[in-house]
C-alpha positions as CSV (number, residue, x, y, z in Angstrom):
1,X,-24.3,-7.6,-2.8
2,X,-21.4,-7.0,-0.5
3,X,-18.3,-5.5,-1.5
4,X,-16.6,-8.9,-1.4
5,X,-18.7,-10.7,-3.4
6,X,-18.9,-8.1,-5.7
7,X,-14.8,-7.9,-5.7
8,X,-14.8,-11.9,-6.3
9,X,-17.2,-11.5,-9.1
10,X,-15.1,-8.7,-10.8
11,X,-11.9,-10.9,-10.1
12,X,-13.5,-14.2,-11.7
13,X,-12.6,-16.0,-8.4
14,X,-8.9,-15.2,-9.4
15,X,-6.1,-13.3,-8.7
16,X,-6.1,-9.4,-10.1
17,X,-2.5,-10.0,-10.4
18,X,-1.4,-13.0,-11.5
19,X,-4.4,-15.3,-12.3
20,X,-3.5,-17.6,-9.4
21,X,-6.9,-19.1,-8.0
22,X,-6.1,-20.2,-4.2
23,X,-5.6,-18.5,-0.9
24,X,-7.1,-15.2,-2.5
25,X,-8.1,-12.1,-0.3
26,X,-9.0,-8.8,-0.3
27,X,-6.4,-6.1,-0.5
28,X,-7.3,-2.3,0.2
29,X,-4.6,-0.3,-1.9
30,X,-2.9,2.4,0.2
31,X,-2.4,5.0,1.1
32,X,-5.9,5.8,2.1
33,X,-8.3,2.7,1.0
34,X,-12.2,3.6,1.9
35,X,-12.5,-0.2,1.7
36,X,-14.2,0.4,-1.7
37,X,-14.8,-1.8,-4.9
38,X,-12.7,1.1,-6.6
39,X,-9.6,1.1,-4.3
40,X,-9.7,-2.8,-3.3
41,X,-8.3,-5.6,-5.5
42,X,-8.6,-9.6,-4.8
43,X,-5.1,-11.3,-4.9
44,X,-3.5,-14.1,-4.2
45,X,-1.1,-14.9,-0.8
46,X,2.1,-14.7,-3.0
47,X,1.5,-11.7,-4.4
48,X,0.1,-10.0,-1.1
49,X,3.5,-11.1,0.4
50,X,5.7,-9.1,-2.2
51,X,3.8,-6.3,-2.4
52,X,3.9,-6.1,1.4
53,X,7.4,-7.1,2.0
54,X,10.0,-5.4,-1.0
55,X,12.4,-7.9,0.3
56,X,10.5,-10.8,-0.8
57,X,10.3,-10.1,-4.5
58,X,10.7,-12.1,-7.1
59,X,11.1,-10.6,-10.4
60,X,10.4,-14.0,-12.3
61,X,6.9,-14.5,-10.4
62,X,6.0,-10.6,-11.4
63,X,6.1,-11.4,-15.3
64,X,2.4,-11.5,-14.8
65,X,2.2,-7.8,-15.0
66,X,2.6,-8.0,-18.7
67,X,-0.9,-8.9,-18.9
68,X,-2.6,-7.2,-15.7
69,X,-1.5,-4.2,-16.9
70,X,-4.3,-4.0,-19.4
71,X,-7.0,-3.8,-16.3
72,X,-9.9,-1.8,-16.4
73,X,-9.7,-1.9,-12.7
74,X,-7.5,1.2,-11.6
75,X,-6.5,-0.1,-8.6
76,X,-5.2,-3.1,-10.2
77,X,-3.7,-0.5,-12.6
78,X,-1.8,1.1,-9.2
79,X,-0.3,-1.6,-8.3
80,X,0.7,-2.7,-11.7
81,X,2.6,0.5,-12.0
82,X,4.2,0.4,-8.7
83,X,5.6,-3.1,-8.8
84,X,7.1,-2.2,-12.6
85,X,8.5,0.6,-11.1
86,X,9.8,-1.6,-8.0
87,X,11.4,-3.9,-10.2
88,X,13.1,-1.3,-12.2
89,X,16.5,-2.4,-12.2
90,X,15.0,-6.0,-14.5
91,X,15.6,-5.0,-18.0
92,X,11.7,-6.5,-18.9
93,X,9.9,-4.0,-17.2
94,X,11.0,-0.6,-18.0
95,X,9.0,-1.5,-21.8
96,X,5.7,-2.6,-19.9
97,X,6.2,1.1,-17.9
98,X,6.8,2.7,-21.3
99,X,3.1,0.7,-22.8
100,X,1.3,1.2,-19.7
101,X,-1.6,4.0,-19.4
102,X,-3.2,5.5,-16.2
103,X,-5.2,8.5,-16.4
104,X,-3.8,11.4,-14.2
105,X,-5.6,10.5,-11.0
106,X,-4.5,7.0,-11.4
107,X,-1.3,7.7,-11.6
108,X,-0.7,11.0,-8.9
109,X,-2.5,7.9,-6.7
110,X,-0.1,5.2,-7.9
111,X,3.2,7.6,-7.3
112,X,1.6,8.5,-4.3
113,X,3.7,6.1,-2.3
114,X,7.1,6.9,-3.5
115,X,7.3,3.9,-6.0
116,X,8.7,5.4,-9.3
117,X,10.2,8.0,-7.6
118,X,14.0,8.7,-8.0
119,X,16.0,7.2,-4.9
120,X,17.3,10.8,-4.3
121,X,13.2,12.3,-4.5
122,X,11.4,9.8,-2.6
123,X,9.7,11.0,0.6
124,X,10.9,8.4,3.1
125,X,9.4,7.7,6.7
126,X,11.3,7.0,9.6
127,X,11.2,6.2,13.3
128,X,12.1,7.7,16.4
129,X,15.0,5.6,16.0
130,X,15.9,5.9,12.1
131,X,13.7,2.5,10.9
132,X,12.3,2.9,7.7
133,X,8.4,2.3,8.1
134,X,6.5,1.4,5.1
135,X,2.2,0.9,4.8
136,X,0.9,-1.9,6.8
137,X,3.6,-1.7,9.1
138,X,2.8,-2.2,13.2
139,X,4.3,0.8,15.0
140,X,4.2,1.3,19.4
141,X,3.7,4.8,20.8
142,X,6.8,5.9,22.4
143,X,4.6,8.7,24.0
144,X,1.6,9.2,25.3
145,X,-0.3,11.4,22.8
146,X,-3.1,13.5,23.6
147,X,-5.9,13.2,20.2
148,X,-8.0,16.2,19.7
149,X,-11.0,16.1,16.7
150,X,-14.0,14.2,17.2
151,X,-13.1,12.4,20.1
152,X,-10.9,13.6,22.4
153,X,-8.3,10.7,24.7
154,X,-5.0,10.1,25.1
155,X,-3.2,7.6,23.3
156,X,-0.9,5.9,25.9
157,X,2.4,5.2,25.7
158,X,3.3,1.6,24.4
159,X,-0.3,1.6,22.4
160,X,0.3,-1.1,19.2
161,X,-1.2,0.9,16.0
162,X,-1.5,-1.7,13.0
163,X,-1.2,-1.6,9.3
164,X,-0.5,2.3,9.6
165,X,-0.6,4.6,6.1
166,X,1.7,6.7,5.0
167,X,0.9,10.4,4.4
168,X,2.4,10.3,1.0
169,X,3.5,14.1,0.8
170,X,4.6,14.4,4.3
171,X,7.7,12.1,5.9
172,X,6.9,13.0,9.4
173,X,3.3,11.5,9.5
174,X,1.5,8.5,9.6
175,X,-2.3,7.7,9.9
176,X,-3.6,5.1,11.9
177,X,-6.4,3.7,14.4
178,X,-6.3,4.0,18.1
179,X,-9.1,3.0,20.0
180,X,-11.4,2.6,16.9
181,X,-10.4,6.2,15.7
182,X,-8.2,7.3,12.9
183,X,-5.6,9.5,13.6
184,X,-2.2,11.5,12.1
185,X,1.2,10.3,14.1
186,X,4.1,11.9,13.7
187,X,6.5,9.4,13.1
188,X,8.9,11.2,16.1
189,X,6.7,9.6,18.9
190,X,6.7,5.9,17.4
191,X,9.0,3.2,16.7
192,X,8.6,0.3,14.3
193,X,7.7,-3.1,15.9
């Protein structure tokens, strides 16, 4: 059974989020998906939109949560915490963070993107030219980079790198694929597009 079908079987042929049964797709939850079962979630468009875009949010469509939170699925449990954690300032959600349970992995993987963390802690990526860059972003190579490792190249200047990852613990690097590899970027030689 593929992965997909074995995701939309898990899911019911619904939403992990919010129960919503139309224009559902796979989401790999960062920062470092393996395109697993375990780290990939079926969800609806709306939902993939605010988790992607912090300035879309609505706090009245992410009432849901008081019900996903209960998952068995961690990675549904990940981004559970994250949004309740994102939506901090609604007075509803800091009692759904207080019921909430995630074994320690789950959780060191959940924080891992900075969500939860105070506004003073947070580890925040920028761009050459100050740009905040969050996962999934598209970033261009303001330099041509020379990649060593398994392959060697050189990554030209003006190269597009899609839906780059954060390297949680480190605000100077990225991961992402060029020319079919994945590499570490440091976030000096790119700007956000």
């Amino acid at each position: 059974m593929s992965i997909d079908k074995a995701i939309q079987e898990r899911a019911g042929s619904q939403c992990e989020i919010c129960t919503a049964n139309d224009k559902l797709s796979i989401f790999e939850v960062p920062p470092h998906p393996k395109g697993t079962i375990d780290d990939s979630i079926l969800i609806c468009e709306t939902c993939k939109d605010q988790i992607e875009n912090p300035d879309h949010v609505d706090a009245n469509h992410w009432r849901c949560l008081n019900d996903s939170m209960w998952s068995e699925v961690d990675a549904v449990k990940v981004v559970v915490w994250r949004m309740l954690n994102r939506l901090k300032s609604e007075g509803w959600t800091q009692d759904l963070l207080d019921m909430i349970y995630l074994e320690e992995e789950t959780l060191k993987w959940a924080a891992s993107t900075g969500e939860g963390d105070d506004e003073g802690e947070a580890i925040v990526h920028k761009d050459a030219n100050g740009v905040i860059l969050q996962n999934g972003d598209t970033v261009v190579l303001t330099k041509d980079l020379n990649v060593r490792g398994g392959a060697s190249f050189t990554a030209k200047r003006g190269t597009a790198v899609r839906r780059i990852s954060l390297v949680w613990d480190n605000a100077e690097q990225i991961e992402g694929k060029v020319e079919g590899q994945q590499i570490v970027i440091l976030t000096q030689f790119v700007k956000k597009s």
